[in-house]
PDB file of N, CA, C, O and CB in Angstrom:
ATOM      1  N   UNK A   1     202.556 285.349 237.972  1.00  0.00           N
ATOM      2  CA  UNK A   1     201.663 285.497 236.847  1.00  0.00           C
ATOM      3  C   UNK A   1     202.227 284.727 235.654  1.00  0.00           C
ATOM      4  O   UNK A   1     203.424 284.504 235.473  1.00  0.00           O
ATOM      5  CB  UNK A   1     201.458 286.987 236.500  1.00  0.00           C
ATOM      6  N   UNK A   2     201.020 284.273 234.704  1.00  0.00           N
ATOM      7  CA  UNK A   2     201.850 283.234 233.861  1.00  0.00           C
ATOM      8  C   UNK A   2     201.998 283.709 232.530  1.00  0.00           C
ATOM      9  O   UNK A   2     200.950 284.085 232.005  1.00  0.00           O
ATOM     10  CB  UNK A   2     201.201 281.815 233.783  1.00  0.00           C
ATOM     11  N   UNK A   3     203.092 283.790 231.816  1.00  0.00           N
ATOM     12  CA  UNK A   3     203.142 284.627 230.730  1.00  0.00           C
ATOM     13  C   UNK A   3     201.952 283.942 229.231  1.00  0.00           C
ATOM     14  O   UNK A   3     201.485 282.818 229.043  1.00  0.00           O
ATOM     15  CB  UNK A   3     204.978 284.676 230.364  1.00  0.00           C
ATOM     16  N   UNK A   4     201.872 284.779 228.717  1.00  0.00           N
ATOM     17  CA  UNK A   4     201.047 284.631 227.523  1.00  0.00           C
ATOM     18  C   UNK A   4     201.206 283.166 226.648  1.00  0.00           C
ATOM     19  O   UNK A   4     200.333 282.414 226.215  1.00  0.00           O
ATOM     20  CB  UNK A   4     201.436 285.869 226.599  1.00  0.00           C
ATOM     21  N   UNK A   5     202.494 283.101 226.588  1.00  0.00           N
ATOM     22  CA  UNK A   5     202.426 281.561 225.705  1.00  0.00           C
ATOM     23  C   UNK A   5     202.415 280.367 227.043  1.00  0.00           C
ATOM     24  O   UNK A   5     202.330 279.162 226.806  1.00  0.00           O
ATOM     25  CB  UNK A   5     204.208 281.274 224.443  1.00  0.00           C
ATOM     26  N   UNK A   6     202.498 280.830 228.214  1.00  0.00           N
ATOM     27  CA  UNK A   6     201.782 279.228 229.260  1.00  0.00           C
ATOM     28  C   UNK A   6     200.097 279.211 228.705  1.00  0.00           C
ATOM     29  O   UNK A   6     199.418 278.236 228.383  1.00  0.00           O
ATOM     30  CB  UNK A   6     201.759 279.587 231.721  1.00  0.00           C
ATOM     31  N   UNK A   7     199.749 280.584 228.731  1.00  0.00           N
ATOM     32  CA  UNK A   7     198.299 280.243 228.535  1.00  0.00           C
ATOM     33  C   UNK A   7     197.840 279.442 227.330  1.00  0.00           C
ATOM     34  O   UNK A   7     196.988 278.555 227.391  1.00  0.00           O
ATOM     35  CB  UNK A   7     197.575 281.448 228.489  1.00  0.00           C
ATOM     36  N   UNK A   8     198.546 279.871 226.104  1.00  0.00           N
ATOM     37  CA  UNK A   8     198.176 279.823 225.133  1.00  0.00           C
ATOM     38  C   UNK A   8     198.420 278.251 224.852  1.00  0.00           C
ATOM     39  O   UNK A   8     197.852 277.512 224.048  1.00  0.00           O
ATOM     40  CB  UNK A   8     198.715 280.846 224.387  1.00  0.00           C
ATOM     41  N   UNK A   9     199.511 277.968 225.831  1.00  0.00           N
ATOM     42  CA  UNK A   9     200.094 276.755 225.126  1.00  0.00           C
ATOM     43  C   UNK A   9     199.065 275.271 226.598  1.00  0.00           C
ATOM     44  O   UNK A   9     198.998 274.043 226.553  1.00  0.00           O
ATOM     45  CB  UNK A   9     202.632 276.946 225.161  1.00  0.00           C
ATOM     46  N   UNK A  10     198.579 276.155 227.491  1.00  0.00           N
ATOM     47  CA  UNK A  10     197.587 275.705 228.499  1.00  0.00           C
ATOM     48  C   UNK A  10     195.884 275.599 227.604  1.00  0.00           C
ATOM     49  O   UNK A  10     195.118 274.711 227.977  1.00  0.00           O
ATOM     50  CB  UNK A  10     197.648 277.023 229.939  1.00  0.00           C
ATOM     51  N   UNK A  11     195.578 276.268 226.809  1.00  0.00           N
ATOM     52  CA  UNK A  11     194.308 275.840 226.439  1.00  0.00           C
ATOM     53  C   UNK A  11     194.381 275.233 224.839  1.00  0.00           C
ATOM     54  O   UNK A  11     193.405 274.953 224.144  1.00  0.00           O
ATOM     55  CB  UNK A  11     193.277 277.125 226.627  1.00  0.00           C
ATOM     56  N   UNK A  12     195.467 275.143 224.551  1.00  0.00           N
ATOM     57  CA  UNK A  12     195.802 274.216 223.555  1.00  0.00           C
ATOM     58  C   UNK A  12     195.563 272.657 223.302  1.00  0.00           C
ATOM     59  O   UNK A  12     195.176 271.917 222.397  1.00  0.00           O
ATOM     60  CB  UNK A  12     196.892 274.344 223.559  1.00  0.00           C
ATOM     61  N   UNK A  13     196.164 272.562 225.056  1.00  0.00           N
ATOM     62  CA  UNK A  13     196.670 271.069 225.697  1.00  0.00           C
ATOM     63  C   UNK A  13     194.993 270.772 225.607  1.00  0.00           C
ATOM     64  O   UNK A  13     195.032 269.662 225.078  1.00  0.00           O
ATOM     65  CB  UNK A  13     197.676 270.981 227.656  1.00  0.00           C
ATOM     66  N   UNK A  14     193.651 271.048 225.779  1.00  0.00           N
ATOM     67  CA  UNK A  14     192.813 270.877 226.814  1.00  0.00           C
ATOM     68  C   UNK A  14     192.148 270.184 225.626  1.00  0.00           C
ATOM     69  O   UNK A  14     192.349 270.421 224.435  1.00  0.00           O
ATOM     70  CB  UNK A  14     192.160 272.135 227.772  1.00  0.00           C
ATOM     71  N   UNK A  15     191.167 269.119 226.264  1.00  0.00           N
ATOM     72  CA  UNK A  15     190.684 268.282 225.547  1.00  0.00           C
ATOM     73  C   UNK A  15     189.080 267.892 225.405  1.00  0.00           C
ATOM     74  O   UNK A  15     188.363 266.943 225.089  1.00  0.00           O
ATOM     75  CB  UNK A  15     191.369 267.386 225.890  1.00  0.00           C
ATOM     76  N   UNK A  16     188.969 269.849 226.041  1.00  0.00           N
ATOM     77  CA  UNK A  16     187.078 269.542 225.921  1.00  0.00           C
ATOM     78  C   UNK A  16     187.090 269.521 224.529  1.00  0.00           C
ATOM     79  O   UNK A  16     187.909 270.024 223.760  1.00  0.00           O
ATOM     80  CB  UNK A  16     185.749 270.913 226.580  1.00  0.00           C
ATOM     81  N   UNK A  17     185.967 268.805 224.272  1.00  0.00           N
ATOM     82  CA  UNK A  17     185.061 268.432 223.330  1.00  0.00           C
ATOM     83  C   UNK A  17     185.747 266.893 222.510  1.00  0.00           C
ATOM     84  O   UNK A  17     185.185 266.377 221.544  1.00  0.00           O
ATOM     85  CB  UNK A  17     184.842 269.860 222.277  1.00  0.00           C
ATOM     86  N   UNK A  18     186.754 266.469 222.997  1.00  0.00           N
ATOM     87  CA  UNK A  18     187.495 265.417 221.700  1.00  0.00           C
ATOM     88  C   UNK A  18     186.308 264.484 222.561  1.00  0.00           C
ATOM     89  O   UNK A  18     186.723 265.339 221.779  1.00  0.00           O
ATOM     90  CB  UNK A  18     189.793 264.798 221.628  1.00  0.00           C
ATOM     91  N   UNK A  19     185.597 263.913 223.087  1.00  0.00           N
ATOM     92  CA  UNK A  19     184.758 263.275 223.276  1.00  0.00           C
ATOM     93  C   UNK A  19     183.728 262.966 222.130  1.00  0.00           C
ATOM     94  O   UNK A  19     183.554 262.093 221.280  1.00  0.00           O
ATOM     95  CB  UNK A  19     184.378 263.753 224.235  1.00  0.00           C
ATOM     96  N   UNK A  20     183.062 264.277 222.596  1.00  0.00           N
ATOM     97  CA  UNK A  20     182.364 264.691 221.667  1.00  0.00           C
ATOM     98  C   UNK A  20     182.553 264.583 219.785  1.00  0.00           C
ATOM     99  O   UNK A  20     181.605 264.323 219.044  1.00  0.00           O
ATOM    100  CB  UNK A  20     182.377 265.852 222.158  1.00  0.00           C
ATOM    101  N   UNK A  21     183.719 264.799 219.390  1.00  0.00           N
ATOM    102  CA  UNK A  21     184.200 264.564 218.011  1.00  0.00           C
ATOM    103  C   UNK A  21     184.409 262.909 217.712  1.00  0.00           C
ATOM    104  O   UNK A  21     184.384 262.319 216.632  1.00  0.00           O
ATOM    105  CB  UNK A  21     185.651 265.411 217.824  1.00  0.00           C
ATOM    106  N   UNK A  22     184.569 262.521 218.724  1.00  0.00           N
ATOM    107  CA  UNK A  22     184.998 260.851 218.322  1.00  0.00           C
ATOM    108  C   UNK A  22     183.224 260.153 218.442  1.00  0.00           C
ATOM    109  O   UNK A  22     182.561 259.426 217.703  1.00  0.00           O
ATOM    110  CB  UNK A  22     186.481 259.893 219.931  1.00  0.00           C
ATOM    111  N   UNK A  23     183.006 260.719 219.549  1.00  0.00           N
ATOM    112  CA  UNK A  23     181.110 260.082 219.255  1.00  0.00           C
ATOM    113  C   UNK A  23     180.840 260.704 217.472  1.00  0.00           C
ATOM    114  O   UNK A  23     180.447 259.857 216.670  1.00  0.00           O
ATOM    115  CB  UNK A  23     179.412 261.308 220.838  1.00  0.00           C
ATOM    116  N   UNK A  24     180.970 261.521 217.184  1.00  0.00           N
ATOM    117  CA  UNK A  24     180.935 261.800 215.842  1.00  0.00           C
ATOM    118  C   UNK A  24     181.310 260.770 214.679  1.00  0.00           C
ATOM    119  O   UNK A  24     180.657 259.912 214.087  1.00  0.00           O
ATOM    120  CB  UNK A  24     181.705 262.833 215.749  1.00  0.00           C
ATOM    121  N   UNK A  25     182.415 261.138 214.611  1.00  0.00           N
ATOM    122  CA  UNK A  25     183.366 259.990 214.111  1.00  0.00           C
ATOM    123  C   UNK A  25     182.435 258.763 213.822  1.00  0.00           C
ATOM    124  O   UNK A  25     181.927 258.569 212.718  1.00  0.00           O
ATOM    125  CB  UNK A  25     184.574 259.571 215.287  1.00  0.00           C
ATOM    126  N   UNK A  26     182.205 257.720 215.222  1.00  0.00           N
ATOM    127  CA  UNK A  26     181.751 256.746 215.311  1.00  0.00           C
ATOM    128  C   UNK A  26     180.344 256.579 214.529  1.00  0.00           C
ATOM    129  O   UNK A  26     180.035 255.574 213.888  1.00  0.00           O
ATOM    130  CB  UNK A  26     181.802 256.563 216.538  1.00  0.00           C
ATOM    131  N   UNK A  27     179.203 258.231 214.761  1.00  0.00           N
ATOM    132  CA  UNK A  27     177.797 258.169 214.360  1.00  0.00           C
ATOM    133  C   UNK A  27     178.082 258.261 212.766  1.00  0.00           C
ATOM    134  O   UNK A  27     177.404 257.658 211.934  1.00  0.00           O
ATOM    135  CB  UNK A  27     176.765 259.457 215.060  1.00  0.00           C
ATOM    136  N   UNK A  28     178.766 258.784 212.575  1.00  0.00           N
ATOM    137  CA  UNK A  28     179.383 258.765 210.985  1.00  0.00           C
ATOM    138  C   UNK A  28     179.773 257.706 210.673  1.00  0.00           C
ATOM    139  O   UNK A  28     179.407 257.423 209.532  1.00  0.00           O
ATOM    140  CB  UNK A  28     180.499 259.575 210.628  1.00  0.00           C
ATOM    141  N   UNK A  29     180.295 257.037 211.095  1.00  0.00           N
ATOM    142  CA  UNK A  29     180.615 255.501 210.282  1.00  0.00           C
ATOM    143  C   UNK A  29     179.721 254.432 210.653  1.00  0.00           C
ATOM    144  O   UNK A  29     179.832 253.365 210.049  1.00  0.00           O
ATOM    145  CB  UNK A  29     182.118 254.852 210.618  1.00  0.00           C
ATOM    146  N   UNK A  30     178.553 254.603 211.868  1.00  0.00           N
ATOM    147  CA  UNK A  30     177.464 253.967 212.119  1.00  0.00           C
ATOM    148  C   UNK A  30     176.063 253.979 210.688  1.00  0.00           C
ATOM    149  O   UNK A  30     175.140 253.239 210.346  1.00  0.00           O
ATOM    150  CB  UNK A  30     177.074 254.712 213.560  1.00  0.00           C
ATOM    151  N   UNK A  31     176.558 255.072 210.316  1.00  0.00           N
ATOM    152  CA  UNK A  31     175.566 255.664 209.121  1.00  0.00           C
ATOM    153  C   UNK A  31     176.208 255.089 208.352  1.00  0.00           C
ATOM    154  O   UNK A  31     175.967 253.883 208.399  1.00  0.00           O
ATOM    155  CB  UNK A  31     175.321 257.203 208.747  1.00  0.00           C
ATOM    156  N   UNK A  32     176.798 255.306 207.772  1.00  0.00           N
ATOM    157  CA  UNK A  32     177.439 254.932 206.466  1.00  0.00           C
ATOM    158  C   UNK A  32     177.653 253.390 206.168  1.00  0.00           C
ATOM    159  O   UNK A  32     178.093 252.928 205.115  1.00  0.00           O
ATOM    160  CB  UNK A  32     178.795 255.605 206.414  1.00  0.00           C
ATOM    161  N   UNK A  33     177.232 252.633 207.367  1.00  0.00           N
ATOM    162  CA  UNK A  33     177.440 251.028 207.390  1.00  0.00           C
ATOM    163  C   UNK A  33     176.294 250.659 207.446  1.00  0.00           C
ATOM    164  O   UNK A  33     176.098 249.470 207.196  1.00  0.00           O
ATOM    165  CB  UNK A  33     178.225 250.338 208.489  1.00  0.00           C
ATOM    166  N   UNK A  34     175.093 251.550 207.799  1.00  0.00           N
ATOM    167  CA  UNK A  34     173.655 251.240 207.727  1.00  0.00           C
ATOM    168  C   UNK A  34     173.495 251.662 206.069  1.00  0.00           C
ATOM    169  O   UNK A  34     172.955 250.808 205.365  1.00  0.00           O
ATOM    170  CB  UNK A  34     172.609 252.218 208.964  1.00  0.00           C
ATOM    171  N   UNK A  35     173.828 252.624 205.572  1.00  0.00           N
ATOM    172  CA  UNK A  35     173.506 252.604 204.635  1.00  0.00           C
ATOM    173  C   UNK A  35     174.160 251.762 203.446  1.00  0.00           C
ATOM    174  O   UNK A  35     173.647 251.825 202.329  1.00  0.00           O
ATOM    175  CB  UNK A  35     173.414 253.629 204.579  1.00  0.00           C
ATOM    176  N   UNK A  36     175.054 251.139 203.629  1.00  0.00           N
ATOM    177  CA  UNK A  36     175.344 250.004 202.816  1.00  0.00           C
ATOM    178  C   UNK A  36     174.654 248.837 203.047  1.00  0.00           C
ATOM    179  O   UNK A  36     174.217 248.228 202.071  1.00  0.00           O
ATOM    180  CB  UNK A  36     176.588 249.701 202.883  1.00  0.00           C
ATOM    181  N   UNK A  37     174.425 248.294 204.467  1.00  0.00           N
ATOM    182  CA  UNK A  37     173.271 247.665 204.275  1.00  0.00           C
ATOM    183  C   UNK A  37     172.298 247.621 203.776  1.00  0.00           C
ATOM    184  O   UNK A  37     171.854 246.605 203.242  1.00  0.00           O
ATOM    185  CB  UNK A  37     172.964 247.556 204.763  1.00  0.00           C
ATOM    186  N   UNK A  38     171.478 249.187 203.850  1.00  0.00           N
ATOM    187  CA  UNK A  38     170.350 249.397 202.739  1.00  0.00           C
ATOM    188  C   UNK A  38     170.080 248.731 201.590  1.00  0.00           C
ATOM    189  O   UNK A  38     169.108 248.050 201.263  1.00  0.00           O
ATOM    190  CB  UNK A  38     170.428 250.455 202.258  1.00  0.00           C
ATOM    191  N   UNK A  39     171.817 249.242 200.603  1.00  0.00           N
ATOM    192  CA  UNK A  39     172.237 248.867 199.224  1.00  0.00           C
ATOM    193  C   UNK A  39     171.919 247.368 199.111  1.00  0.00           C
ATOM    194  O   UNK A  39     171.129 246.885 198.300  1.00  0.00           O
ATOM    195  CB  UNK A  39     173.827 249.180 198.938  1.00  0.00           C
ATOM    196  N   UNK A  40     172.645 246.685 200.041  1.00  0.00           N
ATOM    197  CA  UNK A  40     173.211 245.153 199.652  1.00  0.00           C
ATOM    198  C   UNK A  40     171.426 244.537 200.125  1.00  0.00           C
ATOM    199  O   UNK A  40     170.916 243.748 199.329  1.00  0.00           O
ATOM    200  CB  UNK A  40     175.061 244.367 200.972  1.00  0.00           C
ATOM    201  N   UNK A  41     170.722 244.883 201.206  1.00  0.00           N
ATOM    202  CA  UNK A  41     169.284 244.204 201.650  1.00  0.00           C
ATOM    203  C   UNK A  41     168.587 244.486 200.586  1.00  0.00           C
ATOM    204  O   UNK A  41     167.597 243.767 200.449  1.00  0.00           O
ATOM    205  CB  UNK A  41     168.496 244.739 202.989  1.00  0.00           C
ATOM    206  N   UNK A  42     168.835 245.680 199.376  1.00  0.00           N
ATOM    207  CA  UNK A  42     167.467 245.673 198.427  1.00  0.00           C
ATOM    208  C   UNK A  42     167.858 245.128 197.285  1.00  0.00           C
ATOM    209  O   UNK A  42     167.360 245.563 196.247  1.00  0.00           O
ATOM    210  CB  UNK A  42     166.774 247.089 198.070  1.00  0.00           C
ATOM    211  N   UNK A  43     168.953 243.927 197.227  1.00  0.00           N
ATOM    212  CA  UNK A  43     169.544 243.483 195.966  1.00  0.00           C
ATOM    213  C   UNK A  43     168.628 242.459 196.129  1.00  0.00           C
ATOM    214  O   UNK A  43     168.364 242.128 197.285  1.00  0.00           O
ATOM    215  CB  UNK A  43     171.170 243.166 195.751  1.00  0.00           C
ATOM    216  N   UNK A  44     167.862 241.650 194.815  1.00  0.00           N
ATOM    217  CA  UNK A  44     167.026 240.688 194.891  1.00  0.00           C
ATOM    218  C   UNK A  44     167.888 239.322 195.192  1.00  0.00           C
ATOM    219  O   UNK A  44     167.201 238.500 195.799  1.00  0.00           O
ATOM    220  CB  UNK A  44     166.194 240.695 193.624  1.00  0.00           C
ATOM    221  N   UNK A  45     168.864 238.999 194.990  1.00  0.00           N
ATOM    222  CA  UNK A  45     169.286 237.947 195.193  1.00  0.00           C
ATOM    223  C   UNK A  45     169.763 237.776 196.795  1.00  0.00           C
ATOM    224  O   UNK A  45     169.994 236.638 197.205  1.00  0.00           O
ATOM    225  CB  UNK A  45     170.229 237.781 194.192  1.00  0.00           C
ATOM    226  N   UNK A  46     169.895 238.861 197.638  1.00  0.00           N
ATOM    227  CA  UNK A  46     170.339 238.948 199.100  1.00  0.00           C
ATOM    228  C   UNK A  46     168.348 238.578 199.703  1.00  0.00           C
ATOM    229  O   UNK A  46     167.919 237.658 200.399  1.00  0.00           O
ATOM    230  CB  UNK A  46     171.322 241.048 199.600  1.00  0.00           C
ATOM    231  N   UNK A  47     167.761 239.506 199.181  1.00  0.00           N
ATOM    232  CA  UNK A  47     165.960 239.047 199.391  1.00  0.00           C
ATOM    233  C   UNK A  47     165.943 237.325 199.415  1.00  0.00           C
ATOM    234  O   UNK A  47     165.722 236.516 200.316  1.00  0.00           O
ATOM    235  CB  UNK A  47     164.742 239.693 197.695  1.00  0.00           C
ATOM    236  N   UNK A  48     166.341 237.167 197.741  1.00  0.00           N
ATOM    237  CA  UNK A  48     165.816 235.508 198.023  1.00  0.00           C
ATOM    238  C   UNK A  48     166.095 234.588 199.043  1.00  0.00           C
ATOM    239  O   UNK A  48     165.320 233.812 199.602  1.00  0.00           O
ATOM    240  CB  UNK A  48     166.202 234.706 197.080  1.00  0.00           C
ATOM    241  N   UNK A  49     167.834 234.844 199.299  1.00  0.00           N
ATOM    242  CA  UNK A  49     168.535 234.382 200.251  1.00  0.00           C
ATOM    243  C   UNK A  49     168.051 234.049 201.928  1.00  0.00           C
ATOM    244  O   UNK A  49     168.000 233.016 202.596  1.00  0.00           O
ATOM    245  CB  UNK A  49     169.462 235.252 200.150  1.00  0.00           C
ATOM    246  N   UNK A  50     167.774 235.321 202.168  1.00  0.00           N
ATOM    247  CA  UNK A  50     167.064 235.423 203.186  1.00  0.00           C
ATOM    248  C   UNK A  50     165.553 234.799 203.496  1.00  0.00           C
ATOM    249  O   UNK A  50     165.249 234.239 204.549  1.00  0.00           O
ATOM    250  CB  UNK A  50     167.088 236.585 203.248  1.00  0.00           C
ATOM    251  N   UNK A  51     164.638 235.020 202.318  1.00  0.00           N
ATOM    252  CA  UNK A  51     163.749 234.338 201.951  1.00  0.00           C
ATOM    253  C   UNK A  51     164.048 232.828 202.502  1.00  0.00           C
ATOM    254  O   UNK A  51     163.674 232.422 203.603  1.00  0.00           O
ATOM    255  CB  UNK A  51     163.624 234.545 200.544  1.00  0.00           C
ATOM    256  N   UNK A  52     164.616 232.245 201.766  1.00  0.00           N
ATOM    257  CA  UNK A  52     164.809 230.752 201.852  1.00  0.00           C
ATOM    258  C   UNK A  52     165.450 230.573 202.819  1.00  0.00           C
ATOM    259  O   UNK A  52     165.502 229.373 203.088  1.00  0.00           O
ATOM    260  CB  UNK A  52     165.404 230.078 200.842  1.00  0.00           C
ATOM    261  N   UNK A  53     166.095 231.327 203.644  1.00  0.00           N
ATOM    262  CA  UNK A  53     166.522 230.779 204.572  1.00  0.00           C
ATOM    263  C   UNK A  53     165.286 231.001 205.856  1.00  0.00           C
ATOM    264  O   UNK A  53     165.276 229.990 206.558  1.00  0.00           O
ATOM    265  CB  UNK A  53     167.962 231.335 204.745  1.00  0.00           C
ATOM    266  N   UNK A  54     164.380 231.925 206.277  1.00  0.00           N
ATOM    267  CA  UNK A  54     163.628 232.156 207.380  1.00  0.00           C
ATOM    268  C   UNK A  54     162.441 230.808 207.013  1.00  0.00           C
ATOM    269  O   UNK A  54     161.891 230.266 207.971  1.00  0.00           O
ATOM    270  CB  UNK A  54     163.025 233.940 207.455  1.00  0.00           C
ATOM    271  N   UNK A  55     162.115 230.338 205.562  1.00  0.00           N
ATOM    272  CA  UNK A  55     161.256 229.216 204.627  1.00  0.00           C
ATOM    273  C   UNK A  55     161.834 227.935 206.002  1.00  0.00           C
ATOM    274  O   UNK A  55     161.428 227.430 207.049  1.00  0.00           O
ATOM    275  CB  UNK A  55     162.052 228.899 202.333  1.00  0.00           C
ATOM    276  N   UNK A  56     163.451 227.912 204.745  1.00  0.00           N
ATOM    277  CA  UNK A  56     163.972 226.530 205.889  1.00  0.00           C
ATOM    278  C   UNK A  56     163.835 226.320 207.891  1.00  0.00           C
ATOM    279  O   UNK A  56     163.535 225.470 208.729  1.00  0.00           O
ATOM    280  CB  UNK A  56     165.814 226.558 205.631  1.00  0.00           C
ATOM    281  N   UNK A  57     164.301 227.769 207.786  1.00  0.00           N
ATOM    282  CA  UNK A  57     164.163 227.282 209.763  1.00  0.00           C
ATOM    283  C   UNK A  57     162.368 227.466 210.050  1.00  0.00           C
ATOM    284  O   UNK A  57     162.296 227.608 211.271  1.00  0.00           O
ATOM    285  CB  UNK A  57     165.350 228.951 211.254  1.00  0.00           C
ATOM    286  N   UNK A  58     161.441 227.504 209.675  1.00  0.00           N
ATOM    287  CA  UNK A  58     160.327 227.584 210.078  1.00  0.00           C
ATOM    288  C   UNK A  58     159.534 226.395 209.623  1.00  0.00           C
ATOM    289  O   UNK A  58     158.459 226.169 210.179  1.00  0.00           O
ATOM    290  CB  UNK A  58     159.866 228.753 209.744  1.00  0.00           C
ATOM    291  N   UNK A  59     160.087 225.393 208.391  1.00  0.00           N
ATOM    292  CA  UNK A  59     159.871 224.150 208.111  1.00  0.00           C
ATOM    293  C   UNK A  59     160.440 223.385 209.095  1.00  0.00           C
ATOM    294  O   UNK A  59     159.757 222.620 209.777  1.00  0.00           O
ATOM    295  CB  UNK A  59     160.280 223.828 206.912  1.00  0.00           C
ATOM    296  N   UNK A  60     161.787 223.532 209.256  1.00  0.00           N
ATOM    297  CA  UNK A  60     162.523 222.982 210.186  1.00  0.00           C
ATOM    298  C   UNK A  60     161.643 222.675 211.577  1.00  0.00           C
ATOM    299  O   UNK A  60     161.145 221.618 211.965  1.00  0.00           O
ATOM    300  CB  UNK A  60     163.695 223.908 210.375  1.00  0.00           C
ATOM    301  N   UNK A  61     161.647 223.850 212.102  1.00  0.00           N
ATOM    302  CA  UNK A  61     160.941 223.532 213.191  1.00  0.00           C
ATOM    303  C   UNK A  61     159.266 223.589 213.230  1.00  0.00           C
ATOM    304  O   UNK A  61     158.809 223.418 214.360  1.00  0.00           O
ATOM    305  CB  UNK A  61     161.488 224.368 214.124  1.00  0.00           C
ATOM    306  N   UNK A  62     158.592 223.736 212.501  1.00  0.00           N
ATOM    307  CA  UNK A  62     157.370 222.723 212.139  1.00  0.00           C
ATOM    308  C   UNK A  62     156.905 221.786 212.038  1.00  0.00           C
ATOM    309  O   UNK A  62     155.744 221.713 211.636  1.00  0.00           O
ATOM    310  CB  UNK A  62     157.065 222.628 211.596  1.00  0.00           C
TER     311      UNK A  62
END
């Protein structure tokens, strides 16, 4: 029989859920990088940019 601190020190070791916390992790910093994009895509000068550039490649290949 296994004394009280094998157990204790047996479901300590165990690593359900760290999966789960690091997909976290990741959806959390997936957000937080979309939402700086948000910021920087509704600055008018990142608009124009883009603007003139989809202008040029569609002249381009016209």
């Amino acid at each position: 029989m296994r004394s009280r601190m094998q157990r204790i020190t047996t479901r300590m070791r165990r690593d359900d859920g760290a999966a789960t916390a690091e997909y976290a992790i990741t959806i959390m910093a997936a957000v937080g990088f979309a939402g700086l994009l948000v910021v920087i895509m509704r600055s008018s000068e990142v608009q124009q940019i883009l603007t003139d550039l989809v202008r040029n490649a569609l002249a381009f290949g016209g």
